[in-house]
C-alpha positions in Angstrom: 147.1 30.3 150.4 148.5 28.7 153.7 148.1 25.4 154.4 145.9 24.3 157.0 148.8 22.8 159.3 150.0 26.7 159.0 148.8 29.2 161.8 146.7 32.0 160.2 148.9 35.0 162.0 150.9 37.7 160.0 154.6 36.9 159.6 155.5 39.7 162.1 159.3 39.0 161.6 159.0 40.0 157.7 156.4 42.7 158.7 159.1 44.7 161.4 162.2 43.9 158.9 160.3 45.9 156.0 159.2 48.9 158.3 162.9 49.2 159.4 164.1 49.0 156.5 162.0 51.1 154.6 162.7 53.7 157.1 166.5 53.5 156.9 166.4 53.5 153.2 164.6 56.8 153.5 167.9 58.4 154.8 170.2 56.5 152.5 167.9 57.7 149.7 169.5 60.7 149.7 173.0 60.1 150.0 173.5 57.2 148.0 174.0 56.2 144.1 170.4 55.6 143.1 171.4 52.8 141.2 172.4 50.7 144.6 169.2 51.4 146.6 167.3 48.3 145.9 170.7 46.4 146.6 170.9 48.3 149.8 167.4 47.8 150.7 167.8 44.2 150.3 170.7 43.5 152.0 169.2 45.9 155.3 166.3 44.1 154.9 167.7 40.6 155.1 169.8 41.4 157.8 167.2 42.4 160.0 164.9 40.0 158.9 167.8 37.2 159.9 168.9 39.0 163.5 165.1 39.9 164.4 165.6 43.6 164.9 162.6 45.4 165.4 162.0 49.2 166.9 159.9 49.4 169.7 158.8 53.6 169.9 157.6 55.4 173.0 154.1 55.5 171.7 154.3 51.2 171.2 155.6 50.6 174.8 152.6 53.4 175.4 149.7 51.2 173.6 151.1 47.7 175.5 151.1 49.3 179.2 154.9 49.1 179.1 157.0 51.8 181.3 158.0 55.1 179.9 161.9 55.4 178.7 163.8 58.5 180.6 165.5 60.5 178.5 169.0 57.8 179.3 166.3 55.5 177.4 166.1 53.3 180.5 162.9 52.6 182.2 163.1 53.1 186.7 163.0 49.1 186.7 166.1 48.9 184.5 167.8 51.1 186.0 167.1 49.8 189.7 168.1 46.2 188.0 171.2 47.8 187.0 172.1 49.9 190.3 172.0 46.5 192.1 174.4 44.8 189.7 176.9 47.9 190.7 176.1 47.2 194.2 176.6 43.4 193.9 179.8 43.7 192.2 181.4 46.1 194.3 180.3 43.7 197.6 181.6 41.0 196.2 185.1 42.6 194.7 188.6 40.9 195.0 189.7 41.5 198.8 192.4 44.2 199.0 196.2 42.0 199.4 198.2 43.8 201.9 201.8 44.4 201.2 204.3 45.1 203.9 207.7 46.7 203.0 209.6 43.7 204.3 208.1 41.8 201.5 208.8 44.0 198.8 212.7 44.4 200.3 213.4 41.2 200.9 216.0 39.6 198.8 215.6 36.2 197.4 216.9 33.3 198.6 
């Protein structure tokens, strides 16, 4: 039981790391030594459990009024975002140097 200092919400970290890594360790499953599942299984777990990863599907983004990924899985607003970051870097590029024969030819001094 929780203390009462403790907010009464799910553990939503624990609850994404276990649905990834339960669906990861469905492929493994069949490829690996079924002797080193549970080893595997841990280790994915903790690793997303530590770094946060969680999988966000189309039908999630869907039920939370997000945008819809294009097939690139970018949404439009991303990829406007991005398009200007092209555009900003290419205004703001390293000015051309011009180089003149002479100075190429020139012996030193």
């Amino acid at each position: 039981m929780k203390s009462l200092g403790e907010p009464l919400r799910p553990n939503l970290r624990r609850l994404r790391a276990s649905q990834l890594s339960a669906m990861v360790i469905q492929v493994v499953a069949k490829h690996a030594d079924p002797d080193a599942l549970n080893a595997i299984h841990v280790e994915l777990y903790q690793m997303f459990h530590d770094h946060g990863a969680e999988l966000i599907s189309d039908f999630d983004r869907q039920q939370h009024g997000m945008s819809p990924r294009g097939p690139d899985g970018w949404t439009a607003e991303e990829m406007l975002l991005l398009e200007r970051f092209r555009v900003l870097a290419l205004q703001n590029s390293m000015k051309p140097i011009m180089v003149t024969p002479g100075d190429i030819l020139d012996e030193p001094k």
